[in-house]
C-alpha positions as CSV (number, residue, x, y, z in Angstrom):
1,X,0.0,0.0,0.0
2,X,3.0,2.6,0.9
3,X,2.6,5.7,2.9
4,X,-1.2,6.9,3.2
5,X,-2.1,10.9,4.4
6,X,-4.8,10.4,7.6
7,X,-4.6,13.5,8.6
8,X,-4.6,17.4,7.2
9,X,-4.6,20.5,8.0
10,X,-3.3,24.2,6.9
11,X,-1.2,26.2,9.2
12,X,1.6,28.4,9.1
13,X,5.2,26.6,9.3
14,X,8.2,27.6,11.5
15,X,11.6,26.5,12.1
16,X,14.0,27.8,15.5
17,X,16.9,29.6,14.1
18,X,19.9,27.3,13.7
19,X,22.5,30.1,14.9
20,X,20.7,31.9,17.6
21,X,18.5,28.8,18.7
22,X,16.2,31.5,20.3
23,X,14.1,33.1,17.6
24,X,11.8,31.9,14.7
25,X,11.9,32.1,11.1
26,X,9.5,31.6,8.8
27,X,9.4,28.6,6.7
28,X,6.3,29.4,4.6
29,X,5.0,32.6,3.6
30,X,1.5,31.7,3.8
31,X,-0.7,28.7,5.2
32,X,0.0,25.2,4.0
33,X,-1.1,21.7,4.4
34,X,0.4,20.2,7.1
35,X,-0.3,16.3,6.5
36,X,0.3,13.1,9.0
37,X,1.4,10.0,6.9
38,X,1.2,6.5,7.7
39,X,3.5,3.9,6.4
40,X,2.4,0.6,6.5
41,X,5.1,-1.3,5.1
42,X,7.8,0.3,8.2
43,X,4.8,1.1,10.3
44,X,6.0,4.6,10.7
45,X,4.4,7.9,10.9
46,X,5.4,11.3,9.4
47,X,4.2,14.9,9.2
48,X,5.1,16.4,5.9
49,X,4.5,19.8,4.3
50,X,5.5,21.2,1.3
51,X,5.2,25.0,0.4
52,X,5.1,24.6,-3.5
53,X,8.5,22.2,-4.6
54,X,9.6,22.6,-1.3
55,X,9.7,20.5,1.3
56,X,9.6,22.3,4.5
57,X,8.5,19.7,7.1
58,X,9.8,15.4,7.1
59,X,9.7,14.4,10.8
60,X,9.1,11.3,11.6
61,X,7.3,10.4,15.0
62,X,8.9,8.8,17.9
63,X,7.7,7.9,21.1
64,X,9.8,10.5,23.2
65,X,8.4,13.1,20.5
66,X,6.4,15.8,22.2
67,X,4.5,18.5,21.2
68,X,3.9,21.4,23.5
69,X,1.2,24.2,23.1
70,X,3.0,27.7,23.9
71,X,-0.1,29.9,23.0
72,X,-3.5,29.4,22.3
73,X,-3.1,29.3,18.3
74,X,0.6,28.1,18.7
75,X,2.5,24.8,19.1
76,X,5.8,22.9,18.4
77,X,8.1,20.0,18.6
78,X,11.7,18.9,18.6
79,X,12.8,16.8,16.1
80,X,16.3,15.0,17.1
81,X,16.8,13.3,13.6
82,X,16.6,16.8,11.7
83,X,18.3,18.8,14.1
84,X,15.4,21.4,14.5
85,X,12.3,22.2,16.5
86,X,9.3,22.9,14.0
87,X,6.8,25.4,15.0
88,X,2.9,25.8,13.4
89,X,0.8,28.9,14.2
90,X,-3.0,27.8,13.6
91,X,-6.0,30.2,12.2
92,X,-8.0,29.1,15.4
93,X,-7.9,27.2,18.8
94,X,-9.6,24.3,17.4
95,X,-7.6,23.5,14.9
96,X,-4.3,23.6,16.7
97,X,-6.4,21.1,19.5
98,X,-7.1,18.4,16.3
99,X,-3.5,18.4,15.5
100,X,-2.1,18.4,18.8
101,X,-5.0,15.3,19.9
102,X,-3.7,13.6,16.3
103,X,0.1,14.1,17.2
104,X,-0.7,12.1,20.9
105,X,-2.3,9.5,18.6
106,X,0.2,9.1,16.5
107,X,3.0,9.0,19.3
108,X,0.8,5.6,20.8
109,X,1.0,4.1,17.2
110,X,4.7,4.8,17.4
111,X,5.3,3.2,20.8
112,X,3.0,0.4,20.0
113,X,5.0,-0.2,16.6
114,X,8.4,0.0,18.6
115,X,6.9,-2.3,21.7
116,X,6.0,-4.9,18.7
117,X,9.5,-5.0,17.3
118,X,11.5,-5.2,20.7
119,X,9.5,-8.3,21.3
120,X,10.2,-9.8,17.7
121,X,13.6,-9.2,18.1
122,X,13.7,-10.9,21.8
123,X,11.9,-14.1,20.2
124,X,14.5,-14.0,17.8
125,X,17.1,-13.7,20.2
126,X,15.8,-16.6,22.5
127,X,15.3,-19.1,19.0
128,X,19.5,-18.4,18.6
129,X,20.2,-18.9,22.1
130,X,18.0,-22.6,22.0
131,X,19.9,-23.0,18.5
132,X,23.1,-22.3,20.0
133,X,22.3,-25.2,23.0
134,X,21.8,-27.4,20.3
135,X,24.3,-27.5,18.5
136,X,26.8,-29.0,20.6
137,X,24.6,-32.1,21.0
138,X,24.8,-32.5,17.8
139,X,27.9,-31.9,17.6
140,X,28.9,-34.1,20.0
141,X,26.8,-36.6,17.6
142,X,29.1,-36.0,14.9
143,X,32.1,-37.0,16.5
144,X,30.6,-39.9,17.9
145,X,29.6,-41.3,15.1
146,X,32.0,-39.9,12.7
147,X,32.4,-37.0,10.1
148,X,28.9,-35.4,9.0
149,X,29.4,-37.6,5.4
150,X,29.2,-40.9,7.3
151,X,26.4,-39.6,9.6
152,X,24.7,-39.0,6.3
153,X,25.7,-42.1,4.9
154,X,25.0,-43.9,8.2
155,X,22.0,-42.2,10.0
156,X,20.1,-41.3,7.1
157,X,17.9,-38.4,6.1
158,X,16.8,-36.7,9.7
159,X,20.7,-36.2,10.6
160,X,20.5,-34.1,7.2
161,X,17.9,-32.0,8.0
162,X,19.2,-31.2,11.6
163,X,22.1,-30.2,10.0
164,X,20.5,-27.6,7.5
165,X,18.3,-26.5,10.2
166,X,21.7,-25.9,12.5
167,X,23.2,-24.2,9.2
168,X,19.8,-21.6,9.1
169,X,19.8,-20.7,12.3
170,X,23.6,-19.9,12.6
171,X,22.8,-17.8,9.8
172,X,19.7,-15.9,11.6
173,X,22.0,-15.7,15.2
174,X,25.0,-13.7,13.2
175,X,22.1,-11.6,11.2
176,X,20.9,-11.2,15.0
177,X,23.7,-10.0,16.5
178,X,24.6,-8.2,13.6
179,X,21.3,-6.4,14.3
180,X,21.5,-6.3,17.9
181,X,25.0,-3.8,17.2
182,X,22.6,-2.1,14.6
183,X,20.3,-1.5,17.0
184,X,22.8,-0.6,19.9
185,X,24.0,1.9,17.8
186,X,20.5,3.5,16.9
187,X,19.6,3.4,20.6
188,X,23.4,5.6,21.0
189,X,22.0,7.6,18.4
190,X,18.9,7.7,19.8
191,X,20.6,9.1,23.4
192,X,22.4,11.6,21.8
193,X,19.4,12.9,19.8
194,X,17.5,13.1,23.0
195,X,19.7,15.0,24.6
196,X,20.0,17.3,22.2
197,X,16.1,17.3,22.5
198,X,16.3,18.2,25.9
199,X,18.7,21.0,25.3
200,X,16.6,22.3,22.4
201,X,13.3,21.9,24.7
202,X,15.1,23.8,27.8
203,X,16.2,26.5,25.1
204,X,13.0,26.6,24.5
205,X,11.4,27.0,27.3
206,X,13.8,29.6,28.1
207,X,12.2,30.8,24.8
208,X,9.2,30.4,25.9
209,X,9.5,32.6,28.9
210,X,11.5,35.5,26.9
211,X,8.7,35.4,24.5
212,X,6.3,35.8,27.7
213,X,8.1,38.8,28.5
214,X,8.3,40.2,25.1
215,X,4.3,39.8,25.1
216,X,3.7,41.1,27.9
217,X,6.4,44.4,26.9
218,X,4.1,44.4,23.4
219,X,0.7,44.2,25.6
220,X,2.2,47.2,27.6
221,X,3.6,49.3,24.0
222,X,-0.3,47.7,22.6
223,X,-1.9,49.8,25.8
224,X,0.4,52.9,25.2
225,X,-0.6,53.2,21.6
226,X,-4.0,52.3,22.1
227,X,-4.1,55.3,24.8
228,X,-1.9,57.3,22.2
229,X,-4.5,56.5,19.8
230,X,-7.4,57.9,21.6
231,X,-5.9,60.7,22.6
232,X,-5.2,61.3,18.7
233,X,-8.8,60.6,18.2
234,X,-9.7,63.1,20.9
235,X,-7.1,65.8,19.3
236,X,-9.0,64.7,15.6
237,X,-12.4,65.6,17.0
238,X,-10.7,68.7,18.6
239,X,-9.7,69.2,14.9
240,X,-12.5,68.7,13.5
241,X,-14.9,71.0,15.8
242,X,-12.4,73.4,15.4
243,X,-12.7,73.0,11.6
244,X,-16.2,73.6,11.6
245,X,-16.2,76.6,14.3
246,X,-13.7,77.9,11.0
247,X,-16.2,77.1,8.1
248,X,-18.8,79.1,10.7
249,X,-16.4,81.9,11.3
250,X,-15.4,82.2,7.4
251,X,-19.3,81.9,6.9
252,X,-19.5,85.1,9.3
253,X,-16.5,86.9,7.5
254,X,-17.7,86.5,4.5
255,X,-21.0,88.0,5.4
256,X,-19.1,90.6,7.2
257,X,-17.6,91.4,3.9
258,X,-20.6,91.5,2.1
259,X,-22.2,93.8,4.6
260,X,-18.9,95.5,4.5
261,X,-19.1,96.1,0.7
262,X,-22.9,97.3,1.1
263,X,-21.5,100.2,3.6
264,X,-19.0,101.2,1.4
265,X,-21.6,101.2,-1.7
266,X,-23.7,103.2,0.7
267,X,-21.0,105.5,2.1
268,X,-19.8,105.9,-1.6
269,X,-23.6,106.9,-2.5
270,X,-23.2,109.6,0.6
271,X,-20.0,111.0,-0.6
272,X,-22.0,111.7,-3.9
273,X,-24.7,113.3,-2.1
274,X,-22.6,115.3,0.1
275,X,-21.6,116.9,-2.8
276,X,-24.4,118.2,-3.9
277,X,-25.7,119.4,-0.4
278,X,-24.3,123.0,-1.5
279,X,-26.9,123.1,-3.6
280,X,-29.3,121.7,-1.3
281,X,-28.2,124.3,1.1
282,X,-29.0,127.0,-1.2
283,X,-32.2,125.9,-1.8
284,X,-32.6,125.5,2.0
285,X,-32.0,128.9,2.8
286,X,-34.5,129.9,-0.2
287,X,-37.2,127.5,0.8
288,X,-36.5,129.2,4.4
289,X,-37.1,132.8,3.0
290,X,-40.1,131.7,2.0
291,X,-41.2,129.5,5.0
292,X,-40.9,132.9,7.3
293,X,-42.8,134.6,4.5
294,X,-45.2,132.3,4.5
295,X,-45.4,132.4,8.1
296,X,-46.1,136.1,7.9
297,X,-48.5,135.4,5.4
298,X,-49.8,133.1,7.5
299,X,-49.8,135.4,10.9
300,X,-51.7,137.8,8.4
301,X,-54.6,134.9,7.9
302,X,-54.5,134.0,11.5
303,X,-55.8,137.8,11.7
304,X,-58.1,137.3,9.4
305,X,-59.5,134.0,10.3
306,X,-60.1,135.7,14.2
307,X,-61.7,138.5,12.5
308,X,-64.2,136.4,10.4
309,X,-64.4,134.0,13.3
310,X,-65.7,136.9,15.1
311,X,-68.1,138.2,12.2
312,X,-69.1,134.3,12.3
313,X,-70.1,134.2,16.2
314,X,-72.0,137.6,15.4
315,X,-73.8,135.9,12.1
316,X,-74.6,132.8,14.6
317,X,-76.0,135.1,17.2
318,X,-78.0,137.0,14.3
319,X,-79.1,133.9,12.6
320,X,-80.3,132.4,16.1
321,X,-82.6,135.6,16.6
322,X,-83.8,135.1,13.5
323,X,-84.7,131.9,13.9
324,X,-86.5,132.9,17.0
325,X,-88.7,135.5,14.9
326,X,-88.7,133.0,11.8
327,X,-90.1,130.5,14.5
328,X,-92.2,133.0,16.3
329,X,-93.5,134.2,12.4
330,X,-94.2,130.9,11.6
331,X,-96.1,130.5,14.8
332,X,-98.6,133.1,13.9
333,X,-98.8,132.1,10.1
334,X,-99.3,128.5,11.5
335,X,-102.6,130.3,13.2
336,X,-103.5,132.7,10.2
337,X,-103.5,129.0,8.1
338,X,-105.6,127.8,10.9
339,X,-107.9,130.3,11.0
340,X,-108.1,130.8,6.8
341,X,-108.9,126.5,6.8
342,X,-111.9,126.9,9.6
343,X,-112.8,130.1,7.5
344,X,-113.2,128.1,4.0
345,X,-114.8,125.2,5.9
346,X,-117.4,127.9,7.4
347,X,-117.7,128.9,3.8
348,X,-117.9,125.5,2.4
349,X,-120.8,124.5,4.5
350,X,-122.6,127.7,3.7
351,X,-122.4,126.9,-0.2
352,X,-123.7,123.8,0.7
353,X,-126.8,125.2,2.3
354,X,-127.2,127.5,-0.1
């Protein structure tokens, strides 16, 4: 089948710098897929990534792997075998909780796998050991009886088969112990690479706590700035209300220049008439000549007027005694008609008799 993906995710890659062991450097430039991979023919796991044609991250898991969540969007792990510690900054807390639940899975698989082969290499080291009792039985056999040829020719088959099967697992003892250096020297390896582990995890922790106090020196510049901020906002609304008070104070001006212009159109329009008012002064002086004449004229009516006011009261008085004889005539020609209508009815009733 070969190696299998049964796992992804995206995430932004890191490696620790190899000179300064302290600080991080980007590995991708943007989120990639960050894949586990299963091989079933070495039963081994790997994370792999690739930004493009490059491959950025090829770890293979261990059991003394461990990956270790520094933030809540943040985690990494030391890998011995590449001399690194890879870093993956996640787009949210739930993601970076899959991968982390995924890399303790994957660890079990590991030790499991590695559990499985230390007891198929004990079983093979116990099957040499019980060959290697054997053999000098049958060796002993052999010189008993004679040279393996005349066991052959004398015993018969089964002697042949022991000794093929004595042959085969002389071969698998050296190919065991040829293994057993192998894996001596792996487990050295091994050592070494976990020290170096626990260097690179104590320089990072060391990290870790740096990068504490760097964050917490950012949160203090992040609350400077963000007061620095609102005082700039403050001092922009300052700005801006003092803009406006200047758009209502060039409104004003501008009307004081219009009102300004008006004066001097009306000022301009008195200088013209104060020229003339020489003029008007003459005529002044003429239309006062013949105001007081006029007034004279008019003293001489006032005289008059009294006197015909008088001759008027004396024409009332006369014309209210003459209404008292016009009354007093018309009294008595009242009684003369009285007298002349009884006298034509007397003579009315006497043509009547007659």
């Amino acid at each position: 089948m070969g190696e299998q993906p049964i796992f992804t995710t995206r995430a932004h890659v890191f490696q620790i710098d190899p000179t300064t062991k302290k600080n991080w450097v980007n590995a991708s430039k943007q989120a990639v897929t960050v894949s586990y991979f299963y091989d079933s023919t070495r039963n081994s796991y790997r994370i792999i990534s690739v930004d493009g044609s490059k491959v950025i991250i090829n770890s293979t898991i261990t059991p003394n792997m461990t990956f270790t969540r520094t933030s809540q969007k943040f985690g990494q792990w030391a890998d011995s075998r590449a001399n690194t510690v890879f870093g993956l900054g996640f787009a949210s807390e739930q993601q970076l909780a899959k991968f982390a639940e995924k890399f303790q899975e994957v660890k079990e698989a590991a030790k499991l796998a590695r559990d499985k082969s230390q007891e198929k290499m004990e079983t093979s080291s116990n099957h040499s050991q019980e060959s290697d009792h054997e053999t000098p039985s049958a060796n002993q056999a052999s010189s008993i009886n004679g040279t393996d040829d005349e066991k052959i020719s004398h015993v018969g088959p089964e002697a042949a088969l022991l000794k093929s099967e004595n042959d085969r697992l002389k071969t698998a003892m050296e190919q065991s112990n040829t293994n057993a250096k192998k894996w001596e020297t792996e487990l050295q390896t091994l050592r070494e690479n976990n020290t170096r582990l626990v260097d690179a995890l104590q320089e990072s922790s060391a990290n870790v706590e740096s990068w504490k106090k760097q964050l917490g020196a950012c949160k203090e510049e992040s609350d400077s700035l963000r007061e620095k901020i609102a005082e700039l906002e403050a001092q922009c609304q300052e700005a801006s209300q003092e803009k406006e008070r200047n758009a209502q104070l060039t409104a004003k001006v501008q009307g004081l220049e219009m009102e300004l212009h008006d004066k001097e159109q009306e000022l301009e329009n008195l200088r013209k008439q104060a020229e003339i008012i020489p003029q008007l002064m003459a005529e002044c002086e003429s239309i006062t000549e013949k105001l007081q004449a006029a007034e004279i004229k008019n003293k001489d009516l006032d005289g008059r007027i009294e006197g015909l006011q008088a001759e008027i009261d004396d024409n009332r008085q006369k014309q209210g005694s003459m209404k008292g004889e016009l009354k007093k005539f018309m009294d008595i020609l009242d009684g003369k008609i009285d007298e002349l209508h009884e006298f034509r009815q007397g003579l009315s009733k006497l043509g009547v008799e007659n």
